[in-house]
C-alpha positions as CSV (number, residue, x, y, z in Angstrom):
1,X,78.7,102.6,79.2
2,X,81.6,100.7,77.6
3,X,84.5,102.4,79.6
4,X,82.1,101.8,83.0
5,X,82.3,97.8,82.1
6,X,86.0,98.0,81.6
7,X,86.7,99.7,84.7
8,X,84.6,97.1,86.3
9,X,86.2,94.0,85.3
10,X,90.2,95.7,85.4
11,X,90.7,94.9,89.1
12,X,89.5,91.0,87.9
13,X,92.1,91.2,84.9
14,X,94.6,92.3,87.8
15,X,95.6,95.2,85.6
16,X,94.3,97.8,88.3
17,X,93.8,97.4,92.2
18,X,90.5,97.6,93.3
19,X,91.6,99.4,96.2
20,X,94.0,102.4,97.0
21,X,96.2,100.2,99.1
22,X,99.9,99.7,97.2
23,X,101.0,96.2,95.8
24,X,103.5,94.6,98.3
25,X,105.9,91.9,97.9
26,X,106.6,89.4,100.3
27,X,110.0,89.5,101.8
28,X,112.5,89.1,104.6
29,X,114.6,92.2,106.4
30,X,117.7,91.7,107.2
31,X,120.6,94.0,108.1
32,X,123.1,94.4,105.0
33,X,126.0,93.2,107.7
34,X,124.9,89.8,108.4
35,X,121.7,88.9,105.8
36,X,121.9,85.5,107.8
37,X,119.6,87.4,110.6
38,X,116.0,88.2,109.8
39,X,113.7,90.6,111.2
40,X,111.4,88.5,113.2
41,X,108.2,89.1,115.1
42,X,108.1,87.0,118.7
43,X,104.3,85.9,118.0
44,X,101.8,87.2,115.4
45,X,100.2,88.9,118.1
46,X,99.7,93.0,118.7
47,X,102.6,93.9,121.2
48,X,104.8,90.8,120.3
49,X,108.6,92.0,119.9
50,X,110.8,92.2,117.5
51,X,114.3,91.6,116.8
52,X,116.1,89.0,115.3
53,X,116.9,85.5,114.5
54,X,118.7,83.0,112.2
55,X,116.8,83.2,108.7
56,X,114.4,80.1,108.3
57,X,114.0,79.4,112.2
58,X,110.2,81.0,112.0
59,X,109.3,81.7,108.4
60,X,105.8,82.6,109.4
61,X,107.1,85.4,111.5
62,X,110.1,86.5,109.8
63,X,108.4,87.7,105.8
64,X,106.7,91.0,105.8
65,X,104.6,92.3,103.3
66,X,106.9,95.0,101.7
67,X,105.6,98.3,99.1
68,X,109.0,96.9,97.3
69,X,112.2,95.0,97.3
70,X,114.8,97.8,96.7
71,X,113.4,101.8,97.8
72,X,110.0,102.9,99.0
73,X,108.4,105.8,100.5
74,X,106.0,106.2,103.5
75,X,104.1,103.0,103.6
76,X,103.3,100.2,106.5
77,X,105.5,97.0,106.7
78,X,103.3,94.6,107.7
79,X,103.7,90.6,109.1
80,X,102.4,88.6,105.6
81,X,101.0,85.6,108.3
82,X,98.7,88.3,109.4
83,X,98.5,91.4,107.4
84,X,96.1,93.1,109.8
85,X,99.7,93.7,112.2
86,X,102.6,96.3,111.2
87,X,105.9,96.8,112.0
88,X,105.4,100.1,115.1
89,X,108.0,102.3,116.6
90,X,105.5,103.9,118.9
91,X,103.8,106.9,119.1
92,X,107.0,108.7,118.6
93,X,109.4,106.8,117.6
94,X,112.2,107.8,119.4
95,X,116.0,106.6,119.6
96,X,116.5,103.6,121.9
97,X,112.8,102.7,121.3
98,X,112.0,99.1,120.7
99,X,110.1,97.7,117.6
100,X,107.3,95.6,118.4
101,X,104.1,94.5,116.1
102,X,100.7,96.5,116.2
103,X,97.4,96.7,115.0
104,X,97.8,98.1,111.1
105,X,96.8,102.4,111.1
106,X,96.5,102.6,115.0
107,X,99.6,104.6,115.0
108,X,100.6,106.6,111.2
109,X,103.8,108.1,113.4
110,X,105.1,104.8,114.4
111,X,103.8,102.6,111.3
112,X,104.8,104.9,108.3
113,X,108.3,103.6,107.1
114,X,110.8,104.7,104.1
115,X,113.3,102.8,102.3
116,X,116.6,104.7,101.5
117,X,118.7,103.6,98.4
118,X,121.3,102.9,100.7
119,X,119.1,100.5,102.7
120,X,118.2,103.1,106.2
121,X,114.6,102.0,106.6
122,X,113.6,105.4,108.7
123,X,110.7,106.7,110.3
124,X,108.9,110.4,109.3
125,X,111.0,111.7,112.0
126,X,114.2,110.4,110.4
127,X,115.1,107.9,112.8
128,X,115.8,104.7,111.4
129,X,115.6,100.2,112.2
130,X,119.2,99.9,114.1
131,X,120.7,96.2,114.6
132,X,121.5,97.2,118.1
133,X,123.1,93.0,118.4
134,X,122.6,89.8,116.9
135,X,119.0,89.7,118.3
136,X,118.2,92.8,119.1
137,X,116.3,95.6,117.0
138,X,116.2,99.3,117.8
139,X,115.3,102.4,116.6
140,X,118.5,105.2,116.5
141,X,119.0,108.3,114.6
142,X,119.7,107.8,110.9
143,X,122.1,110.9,110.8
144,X,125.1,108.4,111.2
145,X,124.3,106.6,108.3
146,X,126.4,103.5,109.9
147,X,125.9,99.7,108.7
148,X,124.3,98.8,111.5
149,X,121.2,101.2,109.9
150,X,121.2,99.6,106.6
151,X,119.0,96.8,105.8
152,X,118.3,94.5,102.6
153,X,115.5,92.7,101.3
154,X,115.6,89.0,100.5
């Protein structure tokens, strides 16, 4: 009976989450060449694109909710103004694809991200986020390993 009450109140303590879902921490991508860009949705809308802009021009579409600052493994990125929408490469995400917002576990292939120690931010398929320009955000094949793959979080 006594362990029962504990386990009921640990999720109120904030010692355990009540759900399966991991912690995140809120925080802006940018690529480790220029961390004066930000990964940035165009609206909070499924569908909206993304690429990128200055850092502070749209903070409300620019900080993601993030499994963890420096290296995760297979988990959703999703936009912390609305949490219900996730970073998406598509059904396959494929080099040259664009990166656009979507509804949150519509698509595991396209949502399911990993953060390398060496900042490639890659897809189950092992391709990876790409700064293809200053605004523009692509998927390409991580097997390079170049800087425009690699990405920090601020």
């Amino acid at each position: 009976m006594f362990a029962g009450a504990l386990l009921a109140i640990l999720p109120a303590l904030g010692l355990v989450s009540a759900s399966a879902v991991p912690r995140a921490v809120s925080g802006k991508l940018s690529p480790a060449s220029n961390t004066n860009l930000c990964v940035t949705a165009s609206s909070a809308t499924a569908g909206a694109s993304v690429g990128f802009v200055q850092c502070g021009s749209n903070p409300s579409l620019e900080v993601f909710l993030i499994p963890s600052a420096s290296v995760w493994a297979t988990s959703q990125v999703a936009l912390e103004s609305n949490p219900s929408l996730c970073l998406d490469g598509g059904s396959r995400p494929e080099v040259g694809n664009t990166v656009t917002l979507a509804t949150c576990g519509t698509n595991s292939n396209g949502q399911m991200l990993s953060k390398s120690e060496v900042g490639l931010i890659s897809f189950q398929n092992a391709n990876c986020l790409h700064k293809k320009s200053d605004t523009k955000l692509d998927i390409q094949t991580c097997y390079t390993m170049d800087e425009p793959l690699k990405f920090v979080v601020a």
